[in-house]
C-alpha positions in Angstrom: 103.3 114.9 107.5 102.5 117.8 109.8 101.8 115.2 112.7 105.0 113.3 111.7 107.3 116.3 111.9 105.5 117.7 115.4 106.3 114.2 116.8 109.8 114.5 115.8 110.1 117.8 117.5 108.7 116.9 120.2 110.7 113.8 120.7 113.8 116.0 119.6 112.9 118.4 122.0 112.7 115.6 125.0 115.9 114.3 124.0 117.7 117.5 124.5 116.4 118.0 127.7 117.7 114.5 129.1 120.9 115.6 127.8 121.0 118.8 129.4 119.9 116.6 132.6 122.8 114.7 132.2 125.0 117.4 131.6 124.0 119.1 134.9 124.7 115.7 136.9 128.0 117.3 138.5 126.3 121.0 138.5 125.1 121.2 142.1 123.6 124.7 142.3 122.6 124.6 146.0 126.0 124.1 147.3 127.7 126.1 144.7 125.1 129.2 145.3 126.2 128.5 149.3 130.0 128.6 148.4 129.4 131.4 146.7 127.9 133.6 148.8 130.3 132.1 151.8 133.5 133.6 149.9 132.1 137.3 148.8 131.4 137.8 152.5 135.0 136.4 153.1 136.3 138.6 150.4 134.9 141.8 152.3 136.6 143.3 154.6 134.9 142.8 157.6 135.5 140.7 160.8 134.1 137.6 160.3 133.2 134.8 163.0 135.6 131.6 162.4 133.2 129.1 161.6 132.4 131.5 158.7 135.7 131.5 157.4 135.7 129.5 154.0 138.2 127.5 153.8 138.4 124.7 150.4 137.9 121.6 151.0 137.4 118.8 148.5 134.0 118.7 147.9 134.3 122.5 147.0 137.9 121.4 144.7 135.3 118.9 143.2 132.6 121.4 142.3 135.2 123.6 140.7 136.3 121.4 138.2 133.1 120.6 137.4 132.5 124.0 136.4 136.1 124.5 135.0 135.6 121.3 132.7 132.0 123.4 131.8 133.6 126.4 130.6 136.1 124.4 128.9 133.6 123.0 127.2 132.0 126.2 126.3 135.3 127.5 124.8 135.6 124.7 122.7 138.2 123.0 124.1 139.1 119.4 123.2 139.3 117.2 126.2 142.0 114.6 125.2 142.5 111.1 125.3 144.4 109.8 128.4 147.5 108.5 127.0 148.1 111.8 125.1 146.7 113.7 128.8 149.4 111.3 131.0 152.7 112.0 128.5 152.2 116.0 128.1 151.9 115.7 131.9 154.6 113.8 132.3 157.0 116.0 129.8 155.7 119.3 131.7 155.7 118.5 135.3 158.0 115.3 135.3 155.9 112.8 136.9 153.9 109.9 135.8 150.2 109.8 136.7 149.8 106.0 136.4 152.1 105.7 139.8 149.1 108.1 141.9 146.6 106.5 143.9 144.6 109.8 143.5 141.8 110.7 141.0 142.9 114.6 141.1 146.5 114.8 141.8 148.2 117.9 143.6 151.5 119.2 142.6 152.5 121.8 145.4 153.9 124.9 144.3 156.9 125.3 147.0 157.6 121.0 146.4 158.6 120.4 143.6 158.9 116.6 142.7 162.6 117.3 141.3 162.7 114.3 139.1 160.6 111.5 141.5 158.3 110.6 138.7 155.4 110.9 141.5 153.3 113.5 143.5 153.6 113.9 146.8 150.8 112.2 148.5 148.2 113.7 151.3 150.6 111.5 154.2 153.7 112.5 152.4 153.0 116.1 152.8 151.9 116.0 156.1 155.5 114.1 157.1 156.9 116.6 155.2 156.1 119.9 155.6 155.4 122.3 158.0 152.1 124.4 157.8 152.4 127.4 159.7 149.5 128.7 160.6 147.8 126.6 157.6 145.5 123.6 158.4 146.0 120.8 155.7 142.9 121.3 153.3 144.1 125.1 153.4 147.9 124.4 152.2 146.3 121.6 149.7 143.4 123.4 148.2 143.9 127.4 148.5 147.4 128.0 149.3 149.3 131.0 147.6 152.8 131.3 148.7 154.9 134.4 147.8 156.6 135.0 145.1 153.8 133.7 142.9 153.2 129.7 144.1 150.2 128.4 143.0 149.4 124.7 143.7 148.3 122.5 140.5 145.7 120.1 140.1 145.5 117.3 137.4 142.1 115.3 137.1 143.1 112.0 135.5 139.6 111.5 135.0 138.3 114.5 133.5 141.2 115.2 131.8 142.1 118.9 132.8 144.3 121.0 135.1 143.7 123.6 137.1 144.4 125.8 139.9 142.4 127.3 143.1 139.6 129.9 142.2 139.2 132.6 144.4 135.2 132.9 143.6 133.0 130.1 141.8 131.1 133.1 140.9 133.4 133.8 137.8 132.8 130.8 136.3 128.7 130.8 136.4 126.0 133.3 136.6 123.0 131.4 138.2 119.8 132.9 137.8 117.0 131.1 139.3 118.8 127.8 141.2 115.3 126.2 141.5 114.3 125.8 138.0 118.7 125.4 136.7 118.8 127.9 135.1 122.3 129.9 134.7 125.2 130.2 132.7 128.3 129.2 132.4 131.3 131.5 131.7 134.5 131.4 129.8 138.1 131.4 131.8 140.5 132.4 129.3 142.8 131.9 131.6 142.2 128.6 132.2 141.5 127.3 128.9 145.1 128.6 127.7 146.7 127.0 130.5 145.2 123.9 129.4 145.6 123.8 126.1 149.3 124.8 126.2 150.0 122.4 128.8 148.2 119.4 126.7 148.5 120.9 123.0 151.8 123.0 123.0 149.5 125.5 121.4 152.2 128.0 121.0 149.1 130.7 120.7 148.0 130.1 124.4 151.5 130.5 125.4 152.1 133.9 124.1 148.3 134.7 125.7 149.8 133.8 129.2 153.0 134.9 128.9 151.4 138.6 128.1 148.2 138.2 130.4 149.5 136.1 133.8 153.5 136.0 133.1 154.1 135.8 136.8 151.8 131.9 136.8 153.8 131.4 133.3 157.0 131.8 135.3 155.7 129.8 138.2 156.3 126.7 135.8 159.9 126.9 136.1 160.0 128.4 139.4 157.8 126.1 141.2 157.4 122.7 138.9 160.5 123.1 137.1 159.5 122.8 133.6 162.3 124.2 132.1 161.9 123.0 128.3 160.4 126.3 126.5 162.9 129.2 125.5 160.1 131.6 125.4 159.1 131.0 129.4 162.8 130.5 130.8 164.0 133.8 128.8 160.9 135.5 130.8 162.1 134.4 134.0 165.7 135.4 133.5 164.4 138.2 132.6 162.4 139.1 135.7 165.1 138.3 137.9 167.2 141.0 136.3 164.4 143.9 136.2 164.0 142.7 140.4 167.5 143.2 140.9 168.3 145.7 138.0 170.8 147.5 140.4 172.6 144.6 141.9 174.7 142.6 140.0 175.8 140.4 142.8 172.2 139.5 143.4 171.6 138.8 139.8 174.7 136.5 139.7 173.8 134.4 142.5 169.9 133.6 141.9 170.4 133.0 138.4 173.0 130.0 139.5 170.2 129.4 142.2 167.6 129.3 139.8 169.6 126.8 137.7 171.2 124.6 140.4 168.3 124.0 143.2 168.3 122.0 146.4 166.0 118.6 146.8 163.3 119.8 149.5 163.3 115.9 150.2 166.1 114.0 152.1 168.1 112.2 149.4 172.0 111.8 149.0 171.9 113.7 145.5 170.8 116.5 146.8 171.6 118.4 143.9 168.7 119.1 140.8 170.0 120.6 137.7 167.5 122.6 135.4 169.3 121.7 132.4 167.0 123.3 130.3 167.9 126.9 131.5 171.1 126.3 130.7 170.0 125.0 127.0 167.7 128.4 126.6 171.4 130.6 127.5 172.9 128.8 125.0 170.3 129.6 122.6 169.7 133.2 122.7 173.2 133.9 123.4 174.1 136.7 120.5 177.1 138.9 120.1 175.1 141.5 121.1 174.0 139.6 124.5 176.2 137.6 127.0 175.0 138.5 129.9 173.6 135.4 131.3 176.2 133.5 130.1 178.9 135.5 131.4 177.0 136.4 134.6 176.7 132.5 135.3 180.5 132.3 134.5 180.8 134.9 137.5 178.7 133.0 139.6 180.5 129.9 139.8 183.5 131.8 140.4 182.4 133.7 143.0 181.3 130.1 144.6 184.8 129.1 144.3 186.6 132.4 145.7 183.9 132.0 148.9 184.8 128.4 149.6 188.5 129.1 149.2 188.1 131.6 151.8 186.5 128.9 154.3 182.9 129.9 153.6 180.3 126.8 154.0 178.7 127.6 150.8 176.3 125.3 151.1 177.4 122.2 148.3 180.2 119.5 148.4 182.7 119.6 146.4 181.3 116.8 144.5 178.2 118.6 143.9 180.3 122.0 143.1 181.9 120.2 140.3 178.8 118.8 138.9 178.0 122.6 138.4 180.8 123.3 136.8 180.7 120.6 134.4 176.9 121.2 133.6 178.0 125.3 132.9 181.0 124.5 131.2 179.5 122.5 128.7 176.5 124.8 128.1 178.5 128.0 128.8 182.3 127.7 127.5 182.1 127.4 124.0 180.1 130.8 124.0 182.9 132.5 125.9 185.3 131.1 122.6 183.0 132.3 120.1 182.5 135.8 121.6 184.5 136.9 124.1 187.0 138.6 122.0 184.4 140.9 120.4 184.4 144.3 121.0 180.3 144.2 122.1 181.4 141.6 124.7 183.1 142.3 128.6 183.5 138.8 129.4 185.5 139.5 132.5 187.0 136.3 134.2 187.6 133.7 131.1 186.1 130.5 130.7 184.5 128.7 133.6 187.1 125.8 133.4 190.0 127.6 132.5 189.5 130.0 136.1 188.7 126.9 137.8 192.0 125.3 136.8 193.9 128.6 137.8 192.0 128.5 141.1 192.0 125.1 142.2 195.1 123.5 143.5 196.8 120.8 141.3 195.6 117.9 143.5 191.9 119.5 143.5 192.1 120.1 139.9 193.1 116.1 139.4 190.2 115.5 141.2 187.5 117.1 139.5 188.5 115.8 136.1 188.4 112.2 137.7 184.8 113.2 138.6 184.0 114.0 135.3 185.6 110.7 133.7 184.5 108.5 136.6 180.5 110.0 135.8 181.6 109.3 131.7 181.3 113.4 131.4 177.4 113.5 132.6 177.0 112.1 129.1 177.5 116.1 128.3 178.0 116.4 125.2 181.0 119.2 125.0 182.4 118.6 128.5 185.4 116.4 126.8 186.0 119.3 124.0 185.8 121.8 126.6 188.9 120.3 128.7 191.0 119.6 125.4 190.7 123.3 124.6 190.8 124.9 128.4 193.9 122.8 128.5 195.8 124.1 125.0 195.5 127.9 127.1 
């Protein structure tokens, strides 16, 4: 019995090690130990000669995921089944995963896809941007624009996203590289961005909304997901502590923040982050109208600096579109609370001072927008008119 059970072990033992070996297929030590020690001396703040500058490439992208899908691993984290991966992805970010060629996908912090249903590709990028004084591998696989743009990668195959990490060295401790032996680490971080992102764990939200709110934000800002109250409210919010003493300023990057510009060429130039304007409509109270009053002022103000022969920037097509969009969202809080004595509305509803602004001819011709584009399929827009139009 005692020889039976000692050639269990043993075989036990011999089985764990081949799994271990597999485990540590994508755990290259030698080049990870090189990177490492290549971006603490870059981190220093020394002069360093060029061809030591590190700069990501990716092979070194590579053997940071494999040690990002390691601690995930650690932490407990469920990797998910691809069709669940490829629908979250597509509900957060907007774009489709099945219509990239590549394995690990970019999303690039300052180009947003705005509705294309694809990531840009490598050539696409090149066409498209300009670099600076960035080389191509440095603006794909490191770049950190100001405020707060981080570039996001998806692995289709591994299942897991990800961003650039400033130092391998945080997510293992290797101790002797010969014999494999080290240790893996946990990335809070990165496990709650993941499991939000896949899970809608509301729990990791609140983690990253306390512990990295400016990356949090960064998924309106910079991939417009605009479909969580919690983060939207937290980057309304931020814009007004930024610009606490200037309301003007407030005004106008709140409308920018909802109504953004197509980096790409395209006729509709116009992207609408409907969302926002869902989340002002939610935690409007009587005891809090300032974004939607503030928005109401906005689109004024766009109005008063066109009339005054201003290129403000949008046709008057594209003007209109905003105002339907707000009016829907925005108007039927001005009836509900303007008249209360916790409320300074200030210039009315945003249709009713657009129909005493506009001339009668204009006027005719932004309500034939809206009935020519069946109202956006807005549900409001049409009650909004009958009821603008009874004042």
């Amino acid at each position: 019995m005692k020889l039976k059970l000692s050639v269990l072990f043993i075989f036990t033992y011999f089985l764990m090690l081949h799994a271990q070996s597999r485990k540590d297929v994508n755990i290259d030590l030698e080049k990870i130990t090189q990177y490492i020690k290549l971006q603490e001396r870059n981190s220093e703040e020394i002069i360093i000669i060029p061809e030591e500058e590190f700069i990501p490439t990716e092979e070194y992208m590579l053997l940071q995921q494999s040690l990002i899908e390691k601690s995930l691993e650690k932490s407990g984290y469920k990797v998910p089944e691809y069709s669940i991966f490829r629908e979250r992805i597509k509900h957060v970010f907007g774009i489709d995963l099945d219509k990239s060629k590549e394995k690990v996908v970019t999303l690039y912090g300052d180009a947003p896809v705005n509705g294309r249903e694809k990531a840009y590709d490598d050539d696409e990028i090149k066409n498209l941007l300009p670099f600076a004084k960035l080389g191509f591998n440095q603006y794909k696989y490191e770049y950190f624009g100001y405020p707060y743009i981080w570039n996001m990668f998806i692995n289709k195959e591994k299942k897991i996203l990800n961003y650039y990490i400033k130092n391998l060295g945080s997510l293992i401790k290797i101790y002797n590289k010969k014999n494999k032996k080290y240790k893996i680490k946990k990335d809070l971080l990165l496990l709650h961005l993941n499991k939000y992102i896949v899970y809608n764990d509301k729990a990791s939200l609140d983690y990253l909304l306390s512990e990295v709110p400016a990356l949090t934000r960064s998924l309106v800002s910079n991939f417009n997901y605009d479909k969580e109250d919690k983060i939207n409210e937290s980057v309304m919010d931020d814009l007004y502590t930024t610009n606490a003493d200037d309301q003007p300023m407030r005004e106008s990057e709140l409308r920018e923040l909802i109504f953004v510009k197509k980096i790409q060429t395209d006729p509709d130039r116009l992207y609408i982050r409907e969302g926002i304007l869902k989340t002002i409509e939610n935690i409007t109270n009587e005891n809090n109208c300032k974004y939607a009053i503030d928005l109401s002022n906005a689109l004024v103000d766009l109005l008063d600096r066109k009339r005054e022969g201003e290129d403000i920037g949008w046709t008057n097509e594209e003007l209109y579109k905003m105002v339907a969009y707000s009016a829907n969202y925005i108007d039927p809080l001005y009836w509900k609370y303007h008249n209360l004595e916790t409320v300074e509305w200030g210039d009315g509803n945003i249709l009713g001072a657009y129909d005493s602004l506009l001339s009668k001819e204009e006027g005719e011709a932004m309500l034939k927008q809206f009935e020519q584009n069946n109202y956006y399929n807005l549900p409001y827009l049409k009650e909004a008119i009958k009821i603008t139009k009874k004042y």
